[in-house]
C-alpha positions as CSV (number, residue, x, y, z in Angstrom):
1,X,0.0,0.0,0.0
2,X,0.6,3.8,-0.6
3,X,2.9,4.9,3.0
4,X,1.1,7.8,2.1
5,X,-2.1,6.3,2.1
6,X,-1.2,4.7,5.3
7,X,-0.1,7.5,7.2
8,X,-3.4,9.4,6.0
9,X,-5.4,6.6,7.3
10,X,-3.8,6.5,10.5
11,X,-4.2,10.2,11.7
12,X,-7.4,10.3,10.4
13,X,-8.9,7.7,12.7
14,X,-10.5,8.7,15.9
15,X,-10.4,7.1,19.0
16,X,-13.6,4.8,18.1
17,X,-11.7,4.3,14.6
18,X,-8.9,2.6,17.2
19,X,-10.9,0.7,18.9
20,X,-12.7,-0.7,16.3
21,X,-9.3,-1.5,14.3
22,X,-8.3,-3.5,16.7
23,X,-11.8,-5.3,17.0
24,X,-11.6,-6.3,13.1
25,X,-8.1,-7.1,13.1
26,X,-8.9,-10.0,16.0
27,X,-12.1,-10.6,13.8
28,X,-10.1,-11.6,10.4
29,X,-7.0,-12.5,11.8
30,X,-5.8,-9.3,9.5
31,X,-4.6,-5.7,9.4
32,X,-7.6,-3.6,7.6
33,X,-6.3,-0.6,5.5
34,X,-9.9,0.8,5.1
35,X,-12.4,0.5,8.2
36,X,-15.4,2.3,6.0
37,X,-16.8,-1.1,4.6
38,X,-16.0,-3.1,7.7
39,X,-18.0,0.0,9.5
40,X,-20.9,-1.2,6.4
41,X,-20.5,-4.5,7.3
42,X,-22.1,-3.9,10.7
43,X,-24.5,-1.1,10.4
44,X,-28.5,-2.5,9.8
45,X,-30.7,-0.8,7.7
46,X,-32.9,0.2,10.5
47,X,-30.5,3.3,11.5
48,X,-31.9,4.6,7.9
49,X,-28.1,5.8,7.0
50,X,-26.9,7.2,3.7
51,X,-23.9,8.6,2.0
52,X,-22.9,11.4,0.4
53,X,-24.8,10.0,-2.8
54,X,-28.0,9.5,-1.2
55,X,-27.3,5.4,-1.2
56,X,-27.9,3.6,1.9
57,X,-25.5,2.8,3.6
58,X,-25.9,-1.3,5.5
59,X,-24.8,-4.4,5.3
60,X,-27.1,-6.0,2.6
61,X,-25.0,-5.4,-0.2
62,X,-22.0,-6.2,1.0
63,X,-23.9,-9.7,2.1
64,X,-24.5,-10.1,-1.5
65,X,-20.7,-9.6,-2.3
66,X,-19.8,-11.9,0.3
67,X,-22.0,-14.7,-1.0
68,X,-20.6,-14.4,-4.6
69,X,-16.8,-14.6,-2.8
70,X,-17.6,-17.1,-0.7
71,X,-19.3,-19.5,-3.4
72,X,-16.3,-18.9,-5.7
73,X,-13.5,-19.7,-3.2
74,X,-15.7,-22.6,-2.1
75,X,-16.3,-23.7,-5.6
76,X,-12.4,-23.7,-6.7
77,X,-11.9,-25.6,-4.0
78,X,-14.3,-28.3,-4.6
79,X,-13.3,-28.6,-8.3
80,X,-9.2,-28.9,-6.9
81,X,-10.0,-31.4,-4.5
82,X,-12.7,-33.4,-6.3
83,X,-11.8,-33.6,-9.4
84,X,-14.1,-36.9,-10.6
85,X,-17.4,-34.5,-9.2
86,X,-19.4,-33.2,-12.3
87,X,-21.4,-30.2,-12.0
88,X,-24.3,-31.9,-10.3
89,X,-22.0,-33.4,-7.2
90,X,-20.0,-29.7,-6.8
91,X,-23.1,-28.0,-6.6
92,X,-24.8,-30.0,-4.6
93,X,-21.4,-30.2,-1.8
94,X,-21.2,-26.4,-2.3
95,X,-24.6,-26.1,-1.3
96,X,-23.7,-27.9,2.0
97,X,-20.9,-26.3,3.0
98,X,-21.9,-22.6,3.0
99,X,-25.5,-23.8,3.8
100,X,-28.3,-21.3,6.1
101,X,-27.3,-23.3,8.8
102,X,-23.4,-23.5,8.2
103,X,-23.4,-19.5,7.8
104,X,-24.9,-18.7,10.8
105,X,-22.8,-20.8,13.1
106,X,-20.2,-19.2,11.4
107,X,-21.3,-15.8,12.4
108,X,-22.1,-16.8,15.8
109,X,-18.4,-18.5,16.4
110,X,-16.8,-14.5,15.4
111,X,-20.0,-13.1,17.8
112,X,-20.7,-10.7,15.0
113,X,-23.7,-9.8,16.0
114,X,-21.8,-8.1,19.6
115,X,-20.6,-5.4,17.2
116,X,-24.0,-4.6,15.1
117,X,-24.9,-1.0,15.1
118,X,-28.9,-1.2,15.0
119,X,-32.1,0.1,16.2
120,X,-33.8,-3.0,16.6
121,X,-33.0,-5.1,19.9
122,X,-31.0,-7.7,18.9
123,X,-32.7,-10.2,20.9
124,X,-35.6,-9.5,18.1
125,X,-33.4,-10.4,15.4
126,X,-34.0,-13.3,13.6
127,X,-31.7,-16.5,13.3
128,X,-30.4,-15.9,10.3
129,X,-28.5,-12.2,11.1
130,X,-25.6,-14.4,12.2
131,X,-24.7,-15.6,8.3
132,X,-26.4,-12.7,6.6
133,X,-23.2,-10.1,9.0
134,X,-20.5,-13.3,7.7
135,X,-21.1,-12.7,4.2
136,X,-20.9,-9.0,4.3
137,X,-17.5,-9.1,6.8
138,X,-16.5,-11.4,3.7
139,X,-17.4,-8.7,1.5
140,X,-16.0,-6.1,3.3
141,X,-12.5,-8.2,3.3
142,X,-12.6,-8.3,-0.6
143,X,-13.0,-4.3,-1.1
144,X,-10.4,-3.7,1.8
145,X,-7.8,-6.3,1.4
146,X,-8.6,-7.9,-2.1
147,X,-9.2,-11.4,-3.6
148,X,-6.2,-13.2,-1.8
149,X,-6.8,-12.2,1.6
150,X,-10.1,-12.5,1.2
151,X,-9.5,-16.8,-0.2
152,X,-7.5,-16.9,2.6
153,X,-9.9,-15.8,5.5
154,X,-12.2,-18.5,4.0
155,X,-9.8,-21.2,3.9
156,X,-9.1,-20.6,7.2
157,X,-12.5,-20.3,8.9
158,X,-14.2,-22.2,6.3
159,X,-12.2,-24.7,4.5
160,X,-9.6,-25.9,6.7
161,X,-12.4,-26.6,9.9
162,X,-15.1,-27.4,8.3
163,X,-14.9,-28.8,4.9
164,X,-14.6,-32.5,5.6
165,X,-15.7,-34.2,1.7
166,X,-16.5,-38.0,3.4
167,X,-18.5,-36.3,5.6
168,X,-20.4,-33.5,3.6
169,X,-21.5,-36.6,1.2
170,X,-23.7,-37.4,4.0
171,X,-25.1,-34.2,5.1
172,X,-28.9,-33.4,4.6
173,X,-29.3,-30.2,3.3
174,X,-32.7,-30.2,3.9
175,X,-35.4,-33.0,5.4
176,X,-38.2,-31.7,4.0
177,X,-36.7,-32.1,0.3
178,X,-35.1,-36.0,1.0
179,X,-39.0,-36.8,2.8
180,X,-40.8,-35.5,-0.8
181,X,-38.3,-37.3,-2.8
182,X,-38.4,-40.5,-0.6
183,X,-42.4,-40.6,-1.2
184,X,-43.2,-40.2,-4.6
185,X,-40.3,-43.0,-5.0
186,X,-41.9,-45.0,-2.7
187,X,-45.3,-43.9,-4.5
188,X,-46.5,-42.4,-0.9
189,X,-49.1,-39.6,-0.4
190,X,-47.9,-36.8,2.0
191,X,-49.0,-33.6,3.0
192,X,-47.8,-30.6,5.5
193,X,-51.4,-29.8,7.6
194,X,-50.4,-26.1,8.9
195,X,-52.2,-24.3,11.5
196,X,-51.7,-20.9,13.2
197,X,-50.4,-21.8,16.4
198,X,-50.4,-18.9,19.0
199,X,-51.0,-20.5,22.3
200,X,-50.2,-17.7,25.2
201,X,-47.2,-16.3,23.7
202,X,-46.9,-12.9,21.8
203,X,-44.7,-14.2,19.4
204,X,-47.0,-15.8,16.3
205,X,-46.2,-19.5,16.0
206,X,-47.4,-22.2,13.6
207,X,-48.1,-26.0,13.5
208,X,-47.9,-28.4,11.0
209,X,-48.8,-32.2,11.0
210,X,-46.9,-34.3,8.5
211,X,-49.0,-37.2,6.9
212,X,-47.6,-39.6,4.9
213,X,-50.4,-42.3,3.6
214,X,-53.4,-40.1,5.8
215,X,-50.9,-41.3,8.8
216,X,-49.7,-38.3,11.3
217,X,-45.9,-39.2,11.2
218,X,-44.8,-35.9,13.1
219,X,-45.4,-32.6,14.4
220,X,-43.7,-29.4,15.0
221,X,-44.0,-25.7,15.3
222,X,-41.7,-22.6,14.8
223,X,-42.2,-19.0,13.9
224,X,-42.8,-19.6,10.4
225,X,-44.7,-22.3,8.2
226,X,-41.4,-23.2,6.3
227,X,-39.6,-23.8,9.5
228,X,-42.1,-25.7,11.4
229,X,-42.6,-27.9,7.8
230,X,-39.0,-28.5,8.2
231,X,-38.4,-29.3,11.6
232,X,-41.6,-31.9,11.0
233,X,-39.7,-33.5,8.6
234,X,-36.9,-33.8,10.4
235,X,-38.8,-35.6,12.6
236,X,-40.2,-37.6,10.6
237,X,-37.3,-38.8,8.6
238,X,-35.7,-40.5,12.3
239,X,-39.3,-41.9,12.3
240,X,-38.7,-43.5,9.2
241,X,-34.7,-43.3,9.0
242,X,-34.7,-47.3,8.7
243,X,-37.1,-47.3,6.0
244,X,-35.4,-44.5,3.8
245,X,-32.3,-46.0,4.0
246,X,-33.4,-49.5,2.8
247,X,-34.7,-48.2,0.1
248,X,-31.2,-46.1,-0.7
């Protein structure tokens, strides 16, 4: 870099510019050059920001950065390491690895959401604001540091701990999809009964009843309908886990 550039950026920054350097430094396990996108990176679009352009100024594009970085490093990697996978395996074993799931116990190992500037309580976020702040911190590496730094935070927080190929082949992405799959191969009727599920609590719940052949196999509930559906099937498939796998 520029010493020029350097010197600038380090009498420029105030105190809270300090402290948060050091915060992202422990973070990526990196020196940042530029704190404005890591500053992005953490800001929600409830404190209705906006720069000098009139664009807003919050993480959700720099999520959709990350997620195009991340898929790319994740990809090349896959096609180095597997190279009899055609395009079907890859993307399915991509899939798996930075999964809804994967992301935001990703997010939650860093405790991202500690350093979240926001209006909303935290504690009313949903589940998913752990991976949606680890894509844009990824983002936020690529416009600071560039492509190699950037493949290198993902090896290393990614890659090396969790990308295990014997053990990704039997992942299940998602229950509900294998159960569906499972049925019309086995030429079995099923259906998701939902129900609004409130009970006492002032968060609004739903139920859903998973029949397969007019039998109730399993029942669940969550916050949403596609949740519940999938926590039902989840159920359901260690119901049936015998079954399934004969038929493998």
């Amino acid at each position: 870099m520029n010493i020029f550039k350097k010197l600038f950026s380090k009498k420029s920054r105030t105190p809270e510019d300090g402290i948060f350097f050091e915060t992202i430094k422990q973070i990526i396990n990196d020196t940042p050059i530029n704190l404005e996108p890591y500053k992005r990176a953490f800001t929600h679009r409830s404190m209705n920001k906006i720069d000098e352009n009139g664009q807003a100024i919050n993480y959700e594009r720099l999520e959709f950065l990350g997620d195009a970085m991340l898929g790319l490093v994740i990809a090349a990697h896959l096609y180095k390491v597997v190279p009899t996978g055609d395009e079907g395996y890859l993307t399915k074993m991509r899939s798996k690895i930075v999964s809804r799931e994967q992301l935001n116990e990703l997010g939650k190992s860093l405790r991202l959401i500690q350093h979240v500037e926001s209006k909303v309580v935290t504690t009313h976020f949903g589940e998913n604001i752990h991976g949606n702040l680890f894509e844009a911190l990824i983002g936020a590496i690529y416009l600071d540091l560039g492509y190699e730094r950037c493949e290198d935070f993902i090896t290393t927080k990614v890659i090396v701990p969790y990308v295990d190929i014997e053990k990704l082949e039997g992942k299940i992405i998602s229950y509900k999809s294998l159960l569906i799959e499972w049925c019309q191969k086995q030429k079995k009727t099923f259906a998701y009964e939902v129900f609004e599920d409130t009970g006492n609590e002032s968060v609004k719940y739903f139920g859903v009843k998973l029949k397969i052949d007019n039998e109730i196999i399993a029942r669940a509930r969550a916050t949403s309908k596609k949740k519940a559906e999938e926590i039902a099937s989840k159920r359901a498939y260690f119901v049936l886990q015998d079954q399934i796998e004969a038929s493998n």
